[in-house]
mmCIF file of the N, C-alpha and C atoms, coordinates in Angstrom:
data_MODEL
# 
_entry.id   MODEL 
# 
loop_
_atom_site.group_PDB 
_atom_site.id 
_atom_site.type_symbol 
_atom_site.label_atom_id 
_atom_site.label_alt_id 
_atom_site.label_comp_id 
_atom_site.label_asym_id 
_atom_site.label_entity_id 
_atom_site.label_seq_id 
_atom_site.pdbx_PDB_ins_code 
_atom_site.Cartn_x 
_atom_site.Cartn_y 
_atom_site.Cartn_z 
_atom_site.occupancy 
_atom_site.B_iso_or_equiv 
_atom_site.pdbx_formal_charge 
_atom_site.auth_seq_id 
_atom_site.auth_comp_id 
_atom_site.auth_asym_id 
_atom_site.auth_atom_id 
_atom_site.pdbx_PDB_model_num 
ATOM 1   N N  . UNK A 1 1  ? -9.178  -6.999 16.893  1.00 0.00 ? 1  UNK A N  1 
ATOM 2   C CA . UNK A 1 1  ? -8.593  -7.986 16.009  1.00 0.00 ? 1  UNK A CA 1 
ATOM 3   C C  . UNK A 1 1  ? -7.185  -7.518 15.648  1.00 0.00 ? 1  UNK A C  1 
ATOM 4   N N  . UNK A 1 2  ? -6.035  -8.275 15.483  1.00 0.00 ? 2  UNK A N  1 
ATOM 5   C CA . UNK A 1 2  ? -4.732  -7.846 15.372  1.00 0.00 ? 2  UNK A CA 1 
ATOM 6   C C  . UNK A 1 2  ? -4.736  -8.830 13.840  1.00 0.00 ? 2  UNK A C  1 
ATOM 7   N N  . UNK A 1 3  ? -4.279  -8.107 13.158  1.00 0.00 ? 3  UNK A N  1 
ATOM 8   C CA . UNK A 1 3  ? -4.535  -8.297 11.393  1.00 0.00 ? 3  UNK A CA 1 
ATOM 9   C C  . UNK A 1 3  ? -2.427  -8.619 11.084  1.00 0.00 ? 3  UNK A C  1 
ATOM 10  N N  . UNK A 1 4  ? -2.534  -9.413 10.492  1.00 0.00 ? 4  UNK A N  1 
ATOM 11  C CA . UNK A 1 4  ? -0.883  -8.996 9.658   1.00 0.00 ? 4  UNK A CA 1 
ATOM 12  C C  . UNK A 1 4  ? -1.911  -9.182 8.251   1.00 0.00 ? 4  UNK A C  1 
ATOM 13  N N  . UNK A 1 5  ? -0.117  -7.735 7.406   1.00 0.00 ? 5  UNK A N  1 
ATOM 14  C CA . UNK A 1 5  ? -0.883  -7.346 6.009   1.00 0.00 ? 5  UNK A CA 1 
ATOM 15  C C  . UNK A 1 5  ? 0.206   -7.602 5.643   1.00 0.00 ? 5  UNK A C  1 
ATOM 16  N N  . UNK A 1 6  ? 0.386   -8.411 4.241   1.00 0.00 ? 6  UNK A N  1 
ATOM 17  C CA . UNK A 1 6  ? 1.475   -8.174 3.276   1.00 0.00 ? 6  UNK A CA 1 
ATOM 18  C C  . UNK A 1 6  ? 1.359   -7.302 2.766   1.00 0.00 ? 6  UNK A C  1 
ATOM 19  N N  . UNK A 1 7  ? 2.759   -7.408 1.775   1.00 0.00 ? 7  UNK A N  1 
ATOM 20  C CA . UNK A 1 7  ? 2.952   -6.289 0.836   1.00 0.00 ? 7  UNK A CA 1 
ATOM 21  C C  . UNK A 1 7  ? 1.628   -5.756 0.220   1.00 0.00 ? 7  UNK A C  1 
ATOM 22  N N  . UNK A 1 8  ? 1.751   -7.079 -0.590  1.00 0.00 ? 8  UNK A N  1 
ATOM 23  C CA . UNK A 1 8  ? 0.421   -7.232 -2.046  1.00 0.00 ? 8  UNK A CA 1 
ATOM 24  C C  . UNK A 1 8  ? -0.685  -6.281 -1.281  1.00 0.00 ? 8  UNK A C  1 
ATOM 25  N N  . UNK A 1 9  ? -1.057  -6.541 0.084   1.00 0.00 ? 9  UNK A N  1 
ATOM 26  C CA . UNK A 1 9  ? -2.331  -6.311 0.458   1.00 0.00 ? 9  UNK A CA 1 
ATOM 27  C C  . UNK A 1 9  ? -2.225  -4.277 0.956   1.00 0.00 ? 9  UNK A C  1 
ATOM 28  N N  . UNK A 1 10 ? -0.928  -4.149 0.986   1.00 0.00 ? 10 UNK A N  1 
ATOM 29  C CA . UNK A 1 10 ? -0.569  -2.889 1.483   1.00 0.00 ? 10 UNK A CA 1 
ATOM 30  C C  . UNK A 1 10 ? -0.619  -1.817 0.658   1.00 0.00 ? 10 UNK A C  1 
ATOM 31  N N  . UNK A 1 11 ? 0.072   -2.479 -0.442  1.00 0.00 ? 11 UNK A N  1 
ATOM 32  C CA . UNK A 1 11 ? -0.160  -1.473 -1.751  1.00 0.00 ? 11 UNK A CA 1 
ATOM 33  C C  . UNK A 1 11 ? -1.517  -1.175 -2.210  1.00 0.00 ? 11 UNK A C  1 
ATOM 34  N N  . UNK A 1 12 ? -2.667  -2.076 -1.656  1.00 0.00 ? 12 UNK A N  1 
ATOM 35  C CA . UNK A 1 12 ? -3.663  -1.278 -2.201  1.00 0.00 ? 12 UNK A CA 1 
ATOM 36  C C  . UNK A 1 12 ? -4.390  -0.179 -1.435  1.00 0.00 ? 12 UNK A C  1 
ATOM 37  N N  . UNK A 1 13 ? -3.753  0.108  -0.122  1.00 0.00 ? 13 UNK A N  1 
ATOM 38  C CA . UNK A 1 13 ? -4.330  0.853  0.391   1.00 0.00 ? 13 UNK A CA 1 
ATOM 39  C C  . UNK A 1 13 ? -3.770  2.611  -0.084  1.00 0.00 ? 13 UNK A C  1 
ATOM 40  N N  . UNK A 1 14 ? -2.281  2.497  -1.210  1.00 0.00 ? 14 UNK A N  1 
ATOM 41  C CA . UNK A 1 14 ? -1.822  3.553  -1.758  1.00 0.00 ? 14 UNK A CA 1 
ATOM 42  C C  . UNK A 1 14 ? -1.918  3.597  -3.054  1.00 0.00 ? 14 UNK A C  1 
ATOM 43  N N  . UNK A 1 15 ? -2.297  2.401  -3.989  1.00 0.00 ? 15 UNK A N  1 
ATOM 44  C CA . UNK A 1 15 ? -2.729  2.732  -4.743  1.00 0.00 ? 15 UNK A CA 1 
ATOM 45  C C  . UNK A 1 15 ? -3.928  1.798  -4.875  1.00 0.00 ? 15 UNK A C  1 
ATOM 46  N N  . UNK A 1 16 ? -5.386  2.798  -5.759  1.00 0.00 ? 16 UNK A N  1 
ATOM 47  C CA . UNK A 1 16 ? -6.654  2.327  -5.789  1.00 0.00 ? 16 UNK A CA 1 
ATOM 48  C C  . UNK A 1 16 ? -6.604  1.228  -6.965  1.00 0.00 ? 16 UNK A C  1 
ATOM 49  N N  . UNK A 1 17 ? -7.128  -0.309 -6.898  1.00 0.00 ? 17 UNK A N  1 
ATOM 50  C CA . UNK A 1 17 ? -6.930  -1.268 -7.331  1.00 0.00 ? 17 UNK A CA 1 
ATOM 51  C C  . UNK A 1 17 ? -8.265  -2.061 -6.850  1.00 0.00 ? 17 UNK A C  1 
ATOM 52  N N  . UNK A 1 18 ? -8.902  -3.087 -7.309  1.00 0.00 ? 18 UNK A N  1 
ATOM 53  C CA . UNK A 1 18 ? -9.600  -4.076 -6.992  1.00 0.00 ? 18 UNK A CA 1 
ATOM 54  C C  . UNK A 1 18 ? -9.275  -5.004 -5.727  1.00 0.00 ? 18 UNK A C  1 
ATOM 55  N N  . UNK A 1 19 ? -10.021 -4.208 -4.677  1.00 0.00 ? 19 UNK A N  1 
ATOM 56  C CA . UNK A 1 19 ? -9.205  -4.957 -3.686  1.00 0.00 ? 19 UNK A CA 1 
ATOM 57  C C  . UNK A 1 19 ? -9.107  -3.833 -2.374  1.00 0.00 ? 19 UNK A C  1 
ATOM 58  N N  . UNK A 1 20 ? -9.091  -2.610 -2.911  1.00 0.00 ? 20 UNK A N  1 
ATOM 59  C CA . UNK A 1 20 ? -8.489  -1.570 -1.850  1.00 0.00 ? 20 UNK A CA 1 
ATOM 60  C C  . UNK A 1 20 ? -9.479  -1.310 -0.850  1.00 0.00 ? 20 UNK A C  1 
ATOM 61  N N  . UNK A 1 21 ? -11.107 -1.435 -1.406  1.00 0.00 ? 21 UNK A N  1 
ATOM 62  C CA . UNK A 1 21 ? -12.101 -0.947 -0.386  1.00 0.00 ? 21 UNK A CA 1 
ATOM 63  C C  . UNK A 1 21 ? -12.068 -1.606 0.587   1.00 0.00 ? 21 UNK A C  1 
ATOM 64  N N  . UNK A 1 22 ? -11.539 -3.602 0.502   1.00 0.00 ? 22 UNK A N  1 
ATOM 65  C CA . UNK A 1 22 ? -11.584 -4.622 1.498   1.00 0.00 ? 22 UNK A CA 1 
ATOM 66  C C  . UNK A 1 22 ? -10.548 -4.145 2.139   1.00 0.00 ? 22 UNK A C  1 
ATOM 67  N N  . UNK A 1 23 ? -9.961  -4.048 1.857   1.00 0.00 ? 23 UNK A N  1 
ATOM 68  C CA . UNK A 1 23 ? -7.876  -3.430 2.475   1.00 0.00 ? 23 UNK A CA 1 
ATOM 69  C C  . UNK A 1 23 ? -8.302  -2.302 3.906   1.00 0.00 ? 23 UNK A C  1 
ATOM 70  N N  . UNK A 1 24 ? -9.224  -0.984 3.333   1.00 0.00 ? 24 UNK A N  1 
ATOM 71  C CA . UNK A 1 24 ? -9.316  -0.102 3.862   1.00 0.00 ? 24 UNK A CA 1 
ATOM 72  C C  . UNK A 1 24 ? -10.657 -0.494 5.116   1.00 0.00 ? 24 UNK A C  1 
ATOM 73  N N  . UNK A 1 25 ? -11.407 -0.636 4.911   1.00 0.00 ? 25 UNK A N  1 
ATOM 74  C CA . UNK A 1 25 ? -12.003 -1.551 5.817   1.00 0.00 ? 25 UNK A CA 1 
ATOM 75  C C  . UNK A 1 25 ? -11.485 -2.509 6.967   1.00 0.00 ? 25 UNK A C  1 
ATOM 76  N N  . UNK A 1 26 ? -10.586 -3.621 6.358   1.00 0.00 ? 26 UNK A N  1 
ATOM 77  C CA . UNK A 1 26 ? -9.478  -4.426 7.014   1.00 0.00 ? 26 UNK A CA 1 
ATOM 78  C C  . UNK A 1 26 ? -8.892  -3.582 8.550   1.00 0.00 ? 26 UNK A C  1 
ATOM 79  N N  . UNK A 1 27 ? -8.350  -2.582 7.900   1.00 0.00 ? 27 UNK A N  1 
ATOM 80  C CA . UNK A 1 27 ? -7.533  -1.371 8.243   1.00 0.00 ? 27 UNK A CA 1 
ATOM 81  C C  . UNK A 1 27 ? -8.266  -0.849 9.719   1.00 0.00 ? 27 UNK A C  1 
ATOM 82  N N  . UNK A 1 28 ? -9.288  -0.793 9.010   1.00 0.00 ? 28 UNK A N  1 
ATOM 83  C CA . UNK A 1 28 ? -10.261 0.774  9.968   1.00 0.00 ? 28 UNK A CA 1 
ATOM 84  C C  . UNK A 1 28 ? -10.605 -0.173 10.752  1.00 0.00 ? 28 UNK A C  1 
ATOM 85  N N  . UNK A 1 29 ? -11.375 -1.293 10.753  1.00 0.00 ? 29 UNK A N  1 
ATOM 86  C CA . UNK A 1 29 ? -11.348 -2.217 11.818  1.00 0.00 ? 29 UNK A CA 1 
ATOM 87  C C  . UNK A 1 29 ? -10.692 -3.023 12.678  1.00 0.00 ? 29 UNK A C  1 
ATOM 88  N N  . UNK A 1 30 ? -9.598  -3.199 12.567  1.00 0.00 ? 30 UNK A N  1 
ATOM 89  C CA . UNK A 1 30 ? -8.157  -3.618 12.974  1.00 0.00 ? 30 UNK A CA 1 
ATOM 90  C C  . UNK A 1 30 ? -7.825  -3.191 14.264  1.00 0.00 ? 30 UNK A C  1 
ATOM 91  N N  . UNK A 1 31 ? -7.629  -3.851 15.462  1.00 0.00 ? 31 UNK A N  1 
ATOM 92  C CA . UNK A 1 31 ? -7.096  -3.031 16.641  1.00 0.00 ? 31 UNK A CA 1 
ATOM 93  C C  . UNK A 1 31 ? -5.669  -2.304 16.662  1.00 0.00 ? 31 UNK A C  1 
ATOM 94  N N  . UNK A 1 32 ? -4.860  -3.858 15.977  1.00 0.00 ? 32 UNK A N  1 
ATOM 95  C CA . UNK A 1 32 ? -3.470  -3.719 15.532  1.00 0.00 ? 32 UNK A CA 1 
ATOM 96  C C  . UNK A 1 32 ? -3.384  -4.038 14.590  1.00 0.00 ? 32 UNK A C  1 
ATOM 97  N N  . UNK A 1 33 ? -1.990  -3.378 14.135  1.00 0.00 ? 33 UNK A N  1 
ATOM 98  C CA . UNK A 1 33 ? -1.392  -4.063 12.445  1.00 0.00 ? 33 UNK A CA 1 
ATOM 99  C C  . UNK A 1 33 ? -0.408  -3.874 12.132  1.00 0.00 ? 33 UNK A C  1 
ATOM 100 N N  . UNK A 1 34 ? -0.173  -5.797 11.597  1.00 0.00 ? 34 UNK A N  1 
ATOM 101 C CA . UNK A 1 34 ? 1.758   -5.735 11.399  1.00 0.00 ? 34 UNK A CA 1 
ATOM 102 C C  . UNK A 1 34 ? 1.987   -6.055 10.301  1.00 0.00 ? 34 UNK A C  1 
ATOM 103 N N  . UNK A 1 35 ? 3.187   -6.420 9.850   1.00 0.00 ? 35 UNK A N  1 
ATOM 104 C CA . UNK A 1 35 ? 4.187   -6.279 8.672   1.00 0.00 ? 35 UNK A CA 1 
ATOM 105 C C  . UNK A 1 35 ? 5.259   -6.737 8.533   1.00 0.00 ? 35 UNK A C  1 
ATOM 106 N N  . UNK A 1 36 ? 6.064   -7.390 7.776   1.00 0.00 ? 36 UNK A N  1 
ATOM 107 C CA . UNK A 1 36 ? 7.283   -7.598 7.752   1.00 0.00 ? 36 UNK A CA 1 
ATOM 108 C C  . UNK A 1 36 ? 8.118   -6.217 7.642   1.00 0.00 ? 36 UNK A C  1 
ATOM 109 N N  . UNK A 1 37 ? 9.509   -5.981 7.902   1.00 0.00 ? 37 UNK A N  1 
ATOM 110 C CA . UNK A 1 37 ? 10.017  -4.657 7.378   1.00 0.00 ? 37 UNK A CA 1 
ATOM 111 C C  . UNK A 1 37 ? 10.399  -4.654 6.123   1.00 0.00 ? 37 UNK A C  1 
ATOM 112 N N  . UNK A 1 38 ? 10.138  -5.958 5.630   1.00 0.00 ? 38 UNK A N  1 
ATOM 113 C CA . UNK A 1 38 ? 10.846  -5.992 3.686   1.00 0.00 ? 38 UNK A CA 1 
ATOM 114 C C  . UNK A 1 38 ? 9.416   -5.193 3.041   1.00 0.00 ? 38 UNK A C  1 
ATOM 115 N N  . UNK A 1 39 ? 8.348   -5.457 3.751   1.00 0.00 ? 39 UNK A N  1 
ATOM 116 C CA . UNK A 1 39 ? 7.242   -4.434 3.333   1.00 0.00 ? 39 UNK A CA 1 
ATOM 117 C C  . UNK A 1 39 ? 8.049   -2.880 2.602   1.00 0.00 ? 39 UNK A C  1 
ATOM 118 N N  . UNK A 1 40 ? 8.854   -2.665 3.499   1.00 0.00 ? 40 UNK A N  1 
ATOM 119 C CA . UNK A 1 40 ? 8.966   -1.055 3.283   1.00 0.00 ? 40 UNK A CA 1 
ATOM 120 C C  . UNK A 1 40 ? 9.532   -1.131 2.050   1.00 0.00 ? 40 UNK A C  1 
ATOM 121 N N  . UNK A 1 41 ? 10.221  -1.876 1.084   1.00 0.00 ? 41 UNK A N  1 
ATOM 122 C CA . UNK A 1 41 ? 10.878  -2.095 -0.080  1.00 0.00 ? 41 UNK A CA 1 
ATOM 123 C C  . UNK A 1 41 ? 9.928   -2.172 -0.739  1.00 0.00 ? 41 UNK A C  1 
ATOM 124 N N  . UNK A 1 42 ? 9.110   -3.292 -0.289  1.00 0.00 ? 42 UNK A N  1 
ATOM 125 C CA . UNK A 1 42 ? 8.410   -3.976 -1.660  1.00 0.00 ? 42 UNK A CA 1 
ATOM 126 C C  . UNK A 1 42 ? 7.346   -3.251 -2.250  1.00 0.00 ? 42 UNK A C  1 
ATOM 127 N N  . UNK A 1 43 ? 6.335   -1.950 -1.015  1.00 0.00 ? 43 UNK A N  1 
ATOM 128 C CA . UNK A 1 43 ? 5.738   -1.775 -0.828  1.00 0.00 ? 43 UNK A CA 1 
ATOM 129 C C  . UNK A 1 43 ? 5.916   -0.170 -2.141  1.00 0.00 ? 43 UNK A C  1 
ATOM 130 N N  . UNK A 1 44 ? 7.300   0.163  -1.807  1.00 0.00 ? 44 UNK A N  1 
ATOM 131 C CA . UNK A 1 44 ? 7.951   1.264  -2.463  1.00 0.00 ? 44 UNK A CA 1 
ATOM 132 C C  . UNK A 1 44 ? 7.619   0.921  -4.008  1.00 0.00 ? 44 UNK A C  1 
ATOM 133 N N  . UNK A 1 45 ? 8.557   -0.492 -3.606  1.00 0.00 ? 45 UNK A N  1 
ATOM 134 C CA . UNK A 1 45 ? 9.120   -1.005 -5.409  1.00 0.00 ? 45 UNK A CA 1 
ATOM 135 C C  . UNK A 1 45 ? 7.983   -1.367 -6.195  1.00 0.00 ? 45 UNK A C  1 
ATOM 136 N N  . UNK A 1 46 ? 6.667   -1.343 -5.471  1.00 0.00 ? 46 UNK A N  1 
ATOM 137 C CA . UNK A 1 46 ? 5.676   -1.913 -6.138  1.00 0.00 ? 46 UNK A CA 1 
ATOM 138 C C  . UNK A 1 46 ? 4.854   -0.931 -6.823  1.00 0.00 ? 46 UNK A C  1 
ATOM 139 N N  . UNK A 1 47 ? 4.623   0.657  -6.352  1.00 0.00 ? 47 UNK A N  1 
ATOM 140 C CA . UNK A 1 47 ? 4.433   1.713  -6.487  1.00 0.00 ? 47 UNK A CA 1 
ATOM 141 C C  . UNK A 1 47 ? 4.878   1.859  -7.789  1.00 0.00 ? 47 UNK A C  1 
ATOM 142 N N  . UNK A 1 48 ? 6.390   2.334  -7.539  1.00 0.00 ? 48 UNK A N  1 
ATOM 143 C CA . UNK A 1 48 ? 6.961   2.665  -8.672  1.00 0.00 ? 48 UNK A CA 1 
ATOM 144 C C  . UNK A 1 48 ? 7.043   2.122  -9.755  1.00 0.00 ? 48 UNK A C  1 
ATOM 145 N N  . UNK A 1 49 ? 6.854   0.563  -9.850  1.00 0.00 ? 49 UNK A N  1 
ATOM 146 C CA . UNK A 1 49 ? 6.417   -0.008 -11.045 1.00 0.00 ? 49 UNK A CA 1 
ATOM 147 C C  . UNK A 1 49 ? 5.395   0.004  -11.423 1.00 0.00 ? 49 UNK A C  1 
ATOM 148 N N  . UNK A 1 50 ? 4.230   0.267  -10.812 1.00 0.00 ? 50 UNK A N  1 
ATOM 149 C CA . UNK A 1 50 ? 2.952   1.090  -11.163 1.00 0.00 ? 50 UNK A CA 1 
ATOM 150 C C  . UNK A 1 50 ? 3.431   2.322  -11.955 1.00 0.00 ? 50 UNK A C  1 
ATOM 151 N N  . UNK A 1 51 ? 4.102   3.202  -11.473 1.00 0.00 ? 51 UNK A N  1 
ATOM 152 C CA . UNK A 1 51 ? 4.084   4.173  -12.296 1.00 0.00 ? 51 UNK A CA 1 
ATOM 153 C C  . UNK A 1 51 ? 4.984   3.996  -13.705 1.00 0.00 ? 51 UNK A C  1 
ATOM 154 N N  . UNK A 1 52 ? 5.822   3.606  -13.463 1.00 0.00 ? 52 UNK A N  1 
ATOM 155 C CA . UNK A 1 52 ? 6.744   2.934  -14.849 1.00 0.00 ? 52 UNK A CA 1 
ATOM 156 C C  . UNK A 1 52 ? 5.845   2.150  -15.826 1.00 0.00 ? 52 UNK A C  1 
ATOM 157 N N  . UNK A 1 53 ? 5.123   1.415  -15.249 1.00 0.00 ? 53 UNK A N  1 
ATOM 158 C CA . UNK A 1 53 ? 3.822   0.615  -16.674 1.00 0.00 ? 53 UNK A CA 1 
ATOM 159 C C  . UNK A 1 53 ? 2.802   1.628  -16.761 1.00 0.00 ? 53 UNK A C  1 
ATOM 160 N N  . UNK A 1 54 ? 2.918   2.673  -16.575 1.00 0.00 ? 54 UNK A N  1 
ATOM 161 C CA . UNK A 1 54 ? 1.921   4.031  -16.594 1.00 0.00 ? 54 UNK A CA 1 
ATOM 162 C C  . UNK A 1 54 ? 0.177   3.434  -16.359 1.00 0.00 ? 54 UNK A C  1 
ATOM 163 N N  . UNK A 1 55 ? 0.474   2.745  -14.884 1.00 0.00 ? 55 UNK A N  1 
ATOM 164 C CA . UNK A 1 55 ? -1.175  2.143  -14.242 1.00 0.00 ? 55 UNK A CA 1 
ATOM 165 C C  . UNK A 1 55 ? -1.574  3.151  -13.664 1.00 0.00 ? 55 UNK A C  1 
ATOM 166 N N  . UNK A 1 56 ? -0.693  3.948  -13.069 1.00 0.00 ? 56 UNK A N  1 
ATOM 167 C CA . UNK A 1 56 ? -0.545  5.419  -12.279 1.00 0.00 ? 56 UNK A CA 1 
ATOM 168 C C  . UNK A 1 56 ? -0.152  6.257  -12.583 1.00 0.00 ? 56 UNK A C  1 
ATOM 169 N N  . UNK A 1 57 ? -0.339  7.899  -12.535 1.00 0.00 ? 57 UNK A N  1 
ATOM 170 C CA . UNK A 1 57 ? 0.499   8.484  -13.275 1.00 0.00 ? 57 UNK A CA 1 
ATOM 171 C C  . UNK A 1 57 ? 1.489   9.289  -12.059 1.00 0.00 ? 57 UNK A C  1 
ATOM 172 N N  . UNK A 1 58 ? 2.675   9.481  -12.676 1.00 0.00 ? 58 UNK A N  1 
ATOM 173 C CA . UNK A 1 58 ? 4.133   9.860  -11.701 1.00 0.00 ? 58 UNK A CA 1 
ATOM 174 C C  . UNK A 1 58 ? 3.446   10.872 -10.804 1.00 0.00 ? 58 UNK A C  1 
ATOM 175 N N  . UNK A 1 59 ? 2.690   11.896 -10.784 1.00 0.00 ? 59 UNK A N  1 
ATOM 176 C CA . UNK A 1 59 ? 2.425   12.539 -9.595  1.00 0.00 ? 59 UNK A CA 1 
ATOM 177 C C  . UNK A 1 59 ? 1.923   11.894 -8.381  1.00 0.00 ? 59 UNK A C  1 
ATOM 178 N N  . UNK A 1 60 ? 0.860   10.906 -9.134  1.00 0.00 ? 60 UNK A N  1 
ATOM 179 C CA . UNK A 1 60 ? 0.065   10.164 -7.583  1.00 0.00 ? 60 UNK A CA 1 
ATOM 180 C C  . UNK A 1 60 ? 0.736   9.208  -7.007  1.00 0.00 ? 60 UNK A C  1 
ATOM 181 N N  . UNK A 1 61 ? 2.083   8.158  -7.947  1.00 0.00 ? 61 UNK A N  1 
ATOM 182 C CA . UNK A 1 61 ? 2.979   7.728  -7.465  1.00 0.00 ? 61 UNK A CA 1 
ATOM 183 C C  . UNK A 1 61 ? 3.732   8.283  -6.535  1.00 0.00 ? 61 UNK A C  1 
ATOM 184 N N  . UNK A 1 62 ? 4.114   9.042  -6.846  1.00 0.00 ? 62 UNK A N  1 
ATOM 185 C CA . UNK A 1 62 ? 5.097   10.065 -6.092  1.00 0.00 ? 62 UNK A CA 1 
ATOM 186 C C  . UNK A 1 62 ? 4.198   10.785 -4.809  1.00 0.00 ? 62 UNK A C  1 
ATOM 187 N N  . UNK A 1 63 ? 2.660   10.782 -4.554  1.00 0.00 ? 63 UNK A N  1 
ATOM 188 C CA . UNK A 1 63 ? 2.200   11.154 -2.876  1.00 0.00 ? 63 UNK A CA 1 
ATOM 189 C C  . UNK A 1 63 ? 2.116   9.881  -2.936  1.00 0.00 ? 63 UNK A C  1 
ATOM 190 N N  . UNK A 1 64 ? 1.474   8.799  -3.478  1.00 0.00 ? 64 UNK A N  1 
ATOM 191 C CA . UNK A 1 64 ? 1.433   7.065  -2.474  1.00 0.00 ? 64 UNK A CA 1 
ATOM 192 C C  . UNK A 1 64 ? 2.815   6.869  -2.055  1.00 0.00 ? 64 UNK A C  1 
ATOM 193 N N  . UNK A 1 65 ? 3.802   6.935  -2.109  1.00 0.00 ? 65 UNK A N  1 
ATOM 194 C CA . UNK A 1 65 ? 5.281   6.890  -1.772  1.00 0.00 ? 65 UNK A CA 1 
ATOM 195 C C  . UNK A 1 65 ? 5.623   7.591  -0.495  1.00 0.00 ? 65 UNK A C  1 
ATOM 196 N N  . UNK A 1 66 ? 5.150   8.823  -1.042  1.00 0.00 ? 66 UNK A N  1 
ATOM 197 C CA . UNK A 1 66 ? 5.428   10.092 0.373   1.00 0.00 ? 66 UNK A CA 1 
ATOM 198 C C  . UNK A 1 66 ? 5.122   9.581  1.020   1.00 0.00 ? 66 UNK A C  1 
ATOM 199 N N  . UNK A 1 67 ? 3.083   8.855  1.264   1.00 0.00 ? 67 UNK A N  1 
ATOM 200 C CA . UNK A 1 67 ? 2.194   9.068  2.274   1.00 0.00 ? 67 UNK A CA 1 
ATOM 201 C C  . UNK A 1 67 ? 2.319   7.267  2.731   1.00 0.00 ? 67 UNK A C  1 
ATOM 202 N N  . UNK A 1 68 ? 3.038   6.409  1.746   1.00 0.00 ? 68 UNK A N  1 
ATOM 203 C CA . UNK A 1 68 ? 3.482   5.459  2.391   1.00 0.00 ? 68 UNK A CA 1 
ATOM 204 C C  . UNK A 1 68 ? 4.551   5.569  3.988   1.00 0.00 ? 68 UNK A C  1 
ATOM 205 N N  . UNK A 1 69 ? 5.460   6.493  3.615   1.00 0.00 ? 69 UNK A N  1 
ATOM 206 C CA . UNK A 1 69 ? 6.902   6.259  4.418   1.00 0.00 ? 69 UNK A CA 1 
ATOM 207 C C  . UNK A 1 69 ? 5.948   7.372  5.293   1.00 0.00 ? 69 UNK A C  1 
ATOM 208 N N  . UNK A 1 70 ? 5.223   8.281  5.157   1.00 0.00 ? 70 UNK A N  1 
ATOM 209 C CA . UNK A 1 70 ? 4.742   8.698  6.436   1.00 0.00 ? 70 UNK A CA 1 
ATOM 210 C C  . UNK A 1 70 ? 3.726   7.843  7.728   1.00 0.00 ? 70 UNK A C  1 
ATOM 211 N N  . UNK A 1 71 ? 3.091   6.941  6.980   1.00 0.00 ? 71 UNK A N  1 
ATOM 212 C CA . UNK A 1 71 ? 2.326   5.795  7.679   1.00 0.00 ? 71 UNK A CA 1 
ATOM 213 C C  . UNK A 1 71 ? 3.102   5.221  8.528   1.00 0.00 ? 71 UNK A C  1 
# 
């Protein structure tokens, strides 16, 4: 199955949210998987405003970020 993921749906695979177990699943079953490249912004900017409304705290922000741009 070749899957496209938005943003919304991307961020939950870095940060844990209602939603992430379907995401990760999605994922693992997936042959392929695409994206827009504004992903890589939104995907960032969405993080970090997690951590700014303190939903996350700045350390785990700061590896979902890392382990985003390493994906």
């Amino acid at each position: 199955m070749i899957v496209y993921i938005d943003a919304s749906a991307l961020v939950k695979r870095y940060v844990r949210e209602t939603g992430s177990s379907d995401v990760e699943i999605l994922l693992s079953t997936s042959e392929l998987v695409g994206t827009a490249i504004i992903s890589r912004a939104e995907v960032s900017a969405a993080i970090c405003r997690a951590v700014k409304m303190r939903v996350v705290p700045r350390n785990q922000g700061a590896a979902a970020v890392k382990l985003f741009r390493t994906d």
